[in-house]
N, C-alpha and C positions, 0 to 999 in steps of 0.2 A: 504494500500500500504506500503511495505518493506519502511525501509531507503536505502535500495540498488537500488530496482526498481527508486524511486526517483530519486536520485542521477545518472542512468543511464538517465533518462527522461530530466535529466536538462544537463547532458553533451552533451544531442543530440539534444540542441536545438540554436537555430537560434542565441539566445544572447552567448550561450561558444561560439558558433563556432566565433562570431564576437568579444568577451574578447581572443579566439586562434588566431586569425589574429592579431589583436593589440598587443598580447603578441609576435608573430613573428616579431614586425614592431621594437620594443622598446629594446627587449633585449638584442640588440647588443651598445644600446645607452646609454654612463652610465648617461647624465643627466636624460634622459627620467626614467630611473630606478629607480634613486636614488627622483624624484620626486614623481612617483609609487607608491615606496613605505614609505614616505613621509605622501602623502596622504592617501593611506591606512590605515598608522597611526594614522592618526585623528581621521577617520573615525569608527578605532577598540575602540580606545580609548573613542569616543561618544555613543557608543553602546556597552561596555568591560561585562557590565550584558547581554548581549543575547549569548555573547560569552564567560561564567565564564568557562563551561566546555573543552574549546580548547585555551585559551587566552594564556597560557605558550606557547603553537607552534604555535601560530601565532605571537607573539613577537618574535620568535626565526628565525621562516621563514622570517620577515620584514628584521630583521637582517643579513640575510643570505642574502636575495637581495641586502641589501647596500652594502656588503662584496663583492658580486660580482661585482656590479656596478664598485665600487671603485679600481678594479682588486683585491685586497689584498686575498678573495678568489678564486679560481676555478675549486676545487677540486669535484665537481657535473660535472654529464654526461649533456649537450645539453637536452636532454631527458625533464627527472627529473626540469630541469631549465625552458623548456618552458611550462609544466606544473604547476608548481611555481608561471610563471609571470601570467599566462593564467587563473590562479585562482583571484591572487589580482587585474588583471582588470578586472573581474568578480563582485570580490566586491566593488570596487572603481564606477562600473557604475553605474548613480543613475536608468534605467530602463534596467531591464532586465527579467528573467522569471516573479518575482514576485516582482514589483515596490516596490523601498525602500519606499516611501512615504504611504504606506498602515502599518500602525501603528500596530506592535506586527504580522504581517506576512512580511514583507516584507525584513527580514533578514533572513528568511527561507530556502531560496533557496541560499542565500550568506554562511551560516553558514552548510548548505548540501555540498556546492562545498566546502569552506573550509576544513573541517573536511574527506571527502575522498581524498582530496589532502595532507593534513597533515599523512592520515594510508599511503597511496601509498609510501611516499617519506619519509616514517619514518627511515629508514638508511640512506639516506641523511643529515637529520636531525639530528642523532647520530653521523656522523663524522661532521657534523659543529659544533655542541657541543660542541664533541670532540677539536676541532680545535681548536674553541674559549679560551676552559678552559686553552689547552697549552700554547698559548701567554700569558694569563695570571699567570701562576704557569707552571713554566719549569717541575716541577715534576709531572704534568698530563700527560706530552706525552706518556709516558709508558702505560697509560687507553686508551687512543687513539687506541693503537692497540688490543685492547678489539674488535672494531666496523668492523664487516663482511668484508672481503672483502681487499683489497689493497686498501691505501690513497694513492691519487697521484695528485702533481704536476708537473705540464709541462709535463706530460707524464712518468714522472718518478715512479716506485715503490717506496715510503719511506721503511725503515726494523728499 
C-alpha cells in the first residue's frame, strides 16, 4: 500500500473525522489552542526520533498555532487552519487508527497525518516562516514577499 493510499484511509476514518470535529470545537478558543498545542508539544518532543524526518515543520506548525491562538498571527485561510488543528488533535489523541500505546507502530498513522498535513499547507508554512523571521530581522521582510501569493492581514494586501 502507497503512503498516499494510506494516508487517504486514515483521513476517512472515524478517529480524523472525530480529531475534525474537535478541531472545529477548539479553534476558535485561544486557550483550548494554545493548550493543543502545548501538549502536542510534549508529546512530539517524547517521540522527536519517530519524527526526525518532519520534526522542523512540526515545531514550526506548533508555532504557528500558538501564533494564532494568541491572535498575533492570522494570516492563514480558515481552510488550511482547520486542517492544522484537525491534525495535532489527531496526534495529541492517545487512541485513534492505530493506538499510540502499540510500541514502534502506533505513531504510524500520527506521523502519516502529520506529514500530509505539513506537504498540503507547505505555503502556509512559508509565509509563517516568513513572518516569523520578519519580527525578528526587519531586513527579512523583503524575502517574505519571495512566498506565492499575497500576505495578508485583516484583509488587507501587504506590497
Amino acid at each position: 500500500m502507497s503512503d498516499q493510499s494510506a494516508t487517504t484511509r486514515l483521513k476517512s476514518s472515524r478517529a480524523y473525522a472525530r480529531a475534525s470535529r474537535r478541531a472545529r470545537a477548539v479553534i476558535d478558543q485561544p486557550g483550548g489552542l494554545t493548550e493543543l498545542a502545548a501538549s502536542a508539544g510534549r508529546k512530539a518532543a517524547a517521540r522527536s526520533g519517530a519524527l526526525a524526518g518532519i520534526w522542523q515543520s512540526v515545531q514550526d506548525a506548533l508555532r504557528l498555532v500558538k501564533a494564532y491562538a494568541s491572535g498575533a498571527y492570522r494570516e492563514i485561510p480558515w481552510q488550511s487552519m482547520l486542517i492544522l488543528v484537525a491534525a495535532v488533535v489527531y496526534f495529541v489523541m492517545p487512541v485513534d487508527v492505530v493506538p499510540d500505546i502499540l510500541l514502534g507502530f502506533g505513531l504510524l498513522d500520527d506521523a502519516a497525518i502529520l506529514g500530509w498535513t505539513l506537504r498540503t499547507l507547505d505555503v502556509d508554512l512559508k509565509r509563517f516562516r516568513a513572518w516569523e523571521a520578519s519580527r525578528a530581522d526587519p531586513a527579512v521582510v523583503a524575502d517574505a514577499s519571495a512566498a506565492p501569493g499575497p500576505l495578508r492581514s485583516g484583509g488587507q494586501t501587504e506590497s
